[in-house]
VMD Tcl script that draws the C-alpha trace (Angstrom):
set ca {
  {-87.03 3.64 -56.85}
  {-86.52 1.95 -53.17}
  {-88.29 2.88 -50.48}
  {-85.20 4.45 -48.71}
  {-84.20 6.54 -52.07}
  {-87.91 7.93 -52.14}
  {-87.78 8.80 -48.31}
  {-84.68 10.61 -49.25}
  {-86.15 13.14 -51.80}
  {-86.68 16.32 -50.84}
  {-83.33 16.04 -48.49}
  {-79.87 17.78 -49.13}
  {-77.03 16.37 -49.38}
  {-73.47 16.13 -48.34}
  {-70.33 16.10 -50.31}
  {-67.58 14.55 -48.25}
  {-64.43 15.73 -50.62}
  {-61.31 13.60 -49.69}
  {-58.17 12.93 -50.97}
  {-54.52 13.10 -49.93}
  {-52.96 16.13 -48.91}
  {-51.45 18.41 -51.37}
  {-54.25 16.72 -54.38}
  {-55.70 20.50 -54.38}
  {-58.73 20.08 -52.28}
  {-59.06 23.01 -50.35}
  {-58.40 25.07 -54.24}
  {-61.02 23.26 -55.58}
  {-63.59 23.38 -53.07}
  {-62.50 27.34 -52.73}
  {-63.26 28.22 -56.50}
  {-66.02 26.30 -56.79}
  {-67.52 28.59 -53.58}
  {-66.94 31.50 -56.19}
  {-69.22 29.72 -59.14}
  {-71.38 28.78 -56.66}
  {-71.58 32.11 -54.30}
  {-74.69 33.53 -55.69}
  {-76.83 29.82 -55.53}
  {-78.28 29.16 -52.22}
  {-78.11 25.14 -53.31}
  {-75.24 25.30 -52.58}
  {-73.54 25.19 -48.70}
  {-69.46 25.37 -48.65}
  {-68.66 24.47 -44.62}
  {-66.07 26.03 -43.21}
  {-64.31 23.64 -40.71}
  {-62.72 23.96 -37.01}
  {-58.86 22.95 -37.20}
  {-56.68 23.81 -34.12}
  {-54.00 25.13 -36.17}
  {-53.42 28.89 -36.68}
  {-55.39 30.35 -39.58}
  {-53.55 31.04 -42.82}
  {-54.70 33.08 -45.52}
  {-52.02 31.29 -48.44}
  {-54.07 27.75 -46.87}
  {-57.67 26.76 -45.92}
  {-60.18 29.11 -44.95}
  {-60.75 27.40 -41.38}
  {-62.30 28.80 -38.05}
  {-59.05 28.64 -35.34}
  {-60.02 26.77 -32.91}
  {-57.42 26.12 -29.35}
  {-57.50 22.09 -27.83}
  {-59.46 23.09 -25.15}
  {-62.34 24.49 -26.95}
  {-62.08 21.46 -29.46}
  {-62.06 19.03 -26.56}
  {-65.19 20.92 -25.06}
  {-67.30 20.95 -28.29}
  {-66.47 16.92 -28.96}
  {-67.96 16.52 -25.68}
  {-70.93 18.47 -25.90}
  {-71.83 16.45 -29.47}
  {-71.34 20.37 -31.09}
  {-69.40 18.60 -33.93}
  {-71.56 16.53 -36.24}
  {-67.95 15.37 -37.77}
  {-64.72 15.43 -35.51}
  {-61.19 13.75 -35.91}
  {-58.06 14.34 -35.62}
  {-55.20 13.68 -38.10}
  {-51.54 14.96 -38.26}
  {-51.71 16.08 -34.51}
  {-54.72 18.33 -35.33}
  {-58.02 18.27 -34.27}
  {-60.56 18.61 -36.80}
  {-64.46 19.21 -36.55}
  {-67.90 20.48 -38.45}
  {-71.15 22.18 -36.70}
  {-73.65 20.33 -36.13}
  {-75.67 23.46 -38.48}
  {-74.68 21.70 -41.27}
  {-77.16 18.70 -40.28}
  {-79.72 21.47 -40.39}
  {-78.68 22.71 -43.79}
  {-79.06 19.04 -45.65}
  {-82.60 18.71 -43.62}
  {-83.66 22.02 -45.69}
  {-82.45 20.72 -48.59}
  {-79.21 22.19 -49.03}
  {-76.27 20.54 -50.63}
  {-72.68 21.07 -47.95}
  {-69.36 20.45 -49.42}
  {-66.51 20.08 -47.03}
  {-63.09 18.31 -47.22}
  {-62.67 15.69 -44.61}
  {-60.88 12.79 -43.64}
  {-61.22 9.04 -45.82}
  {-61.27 8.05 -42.54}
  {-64.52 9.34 -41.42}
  {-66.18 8.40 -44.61}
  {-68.21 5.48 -42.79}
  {-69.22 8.10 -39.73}
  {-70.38 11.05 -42.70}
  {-72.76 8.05 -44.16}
  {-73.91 7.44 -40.57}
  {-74.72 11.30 -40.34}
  {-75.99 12.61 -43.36}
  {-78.68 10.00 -45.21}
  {-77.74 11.62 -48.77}
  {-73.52 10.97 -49.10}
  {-71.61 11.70 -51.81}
  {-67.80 11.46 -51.84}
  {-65.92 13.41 -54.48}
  {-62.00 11.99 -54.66}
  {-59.49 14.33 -55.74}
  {-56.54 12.44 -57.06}
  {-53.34 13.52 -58.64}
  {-50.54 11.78 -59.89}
  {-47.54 10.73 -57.82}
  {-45.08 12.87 -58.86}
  {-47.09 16.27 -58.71}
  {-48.80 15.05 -55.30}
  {-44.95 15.47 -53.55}
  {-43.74 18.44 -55.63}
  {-47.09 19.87 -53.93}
  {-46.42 18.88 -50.60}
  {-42.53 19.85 -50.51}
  {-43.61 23.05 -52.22}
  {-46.09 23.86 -49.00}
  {-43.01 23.78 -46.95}
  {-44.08 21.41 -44.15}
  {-41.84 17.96 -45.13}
  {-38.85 17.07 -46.94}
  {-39.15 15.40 -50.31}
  {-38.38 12.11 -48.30}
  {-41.27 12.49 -46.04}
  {-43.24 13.85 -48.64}
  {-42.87 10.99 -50.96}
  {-43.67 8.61 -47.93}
  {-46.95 10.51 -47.35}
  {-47.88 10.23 -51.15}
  {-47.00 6.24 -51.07}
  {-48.81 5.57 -47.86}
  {-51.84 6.80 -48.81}
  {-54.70 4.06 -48.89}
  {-57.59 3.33 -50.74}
  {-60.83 4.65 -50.78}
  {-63.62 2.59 -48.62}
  {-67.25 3.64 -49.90}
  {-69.67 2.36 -47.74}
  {-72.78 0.81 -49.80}
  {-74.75 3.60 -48.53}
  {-73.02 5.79 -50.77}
  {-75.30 8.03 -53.16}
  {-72.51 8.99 -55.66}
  {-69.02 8.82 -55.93}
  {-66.98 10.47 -58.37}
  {-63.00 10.48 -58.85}
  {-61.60 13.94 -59.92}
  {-58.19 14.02 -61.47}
  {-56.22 16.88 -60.49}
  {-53.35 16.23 -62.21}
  {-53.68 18.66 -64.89}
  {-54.77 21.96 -65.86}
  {-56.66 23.64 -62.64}
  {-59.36 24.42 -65.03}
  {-59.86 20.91 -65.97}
  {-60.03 19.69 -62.23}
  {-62.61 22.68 -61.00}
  {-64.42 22.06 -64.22}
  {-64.84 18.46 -63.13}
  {-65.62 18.85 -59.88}
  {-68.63 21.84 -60.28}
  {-69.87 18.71 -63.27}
  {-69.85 16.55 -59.80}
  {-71.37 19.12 -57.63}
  {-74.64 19.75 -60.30}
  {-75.31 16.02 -60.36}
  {-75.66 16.17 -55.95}
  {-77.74 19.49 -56.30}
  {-81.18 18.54 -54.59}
}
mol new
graphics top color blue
foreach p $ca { graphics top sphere $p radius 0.5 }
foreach p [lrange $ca 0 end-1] q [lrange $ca 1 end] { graphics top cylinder $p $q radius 0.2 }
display resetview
């Protein structure tokens, strides 16, 4: 074992879970919560979006542009972007979590993948894909975009850059039966538990 892999034992981890929109993230990452309520291993973060809650969507914290802007510039975030005209952002607790040996899950952007491994020393990226088709029945289903812009969204979306600081990556196909994908994905989640 390296030197930096034994000076990470004992640490937490964090589970960056990305993928493109409509792949079933936020369903995964909700019913694996409920397998995983009753294990204290286990962290699920809830994030900061500025976009009215909605029960039928992601459990998120509301959050208004001003209060977003503040918190980015008071370093309150230990993650913060913005994609799709929203502003989106995780607590700095969560940093405190993986330090007591904790593992977080949370859904953010591919984007941010290089800033997560420059945060949190253990990273693990779980990448929920789903096949073309179902990916923009998804999104035109959710109401938001017409099957045009849908099926741009679901062609534009680019490939996954892993950092070689990586600890594990795993690709989880959504594509078919729900309990296939949350079946794979709590398999993922067991191999991060500290």
């Amino acid at each position: 074992m390296s030197p930096e892999r034994e000076a990470l034992q004992g640490l937490g981890a964090f589970v960056a879970v990305v993928g493109p929109s409509g792949a079933g993230k936020d369903t995964l990452i909700g019913l694996a919560a409920q397998h995983f309520s009753r294990d204290g291993g286990f962290h699920f973060a809830r994030r900061f979006v500025t976009r009215r809650s909605d029960p039928d969507s992601e459990d998120h914290a509301e959050i208004d542009e001003a209060e977003f802007t503040r918190r980015c510039g008071a370093d309150a975030f230990a993650l913060s972007w913005r994609a799709h005209g929203l502003g989106y952002g995780l607590d700095t607790t969560l940093l405190e979590r993986v330090a007591r040996g904790q593992t977080v899950i949370a859904n953010i952007s591919r984007r941010k993948i290089g800033d997560a491994a420059a945060v949190f020393p253990r990273l693990a990226i779980a990448h929920v894909v789903v096949a073309e088709a179902l990916l923009v029945e998804r999104i035109v289903k959710r109401g938001r975009e017409d099957r045009t812009a849908a099926l741009e969204r679901a062609r534009r979306e680019a490939p996954l850059d892993v950092p070689r600081t990586v600890w594990r990556v795993a690709e989880i196909d959504n594509s078919g039966a729900l309990e296939l994908g949350v079946a794979r994905f709590i398999d993922f989640l067991e191999t991060c538990r500290s």
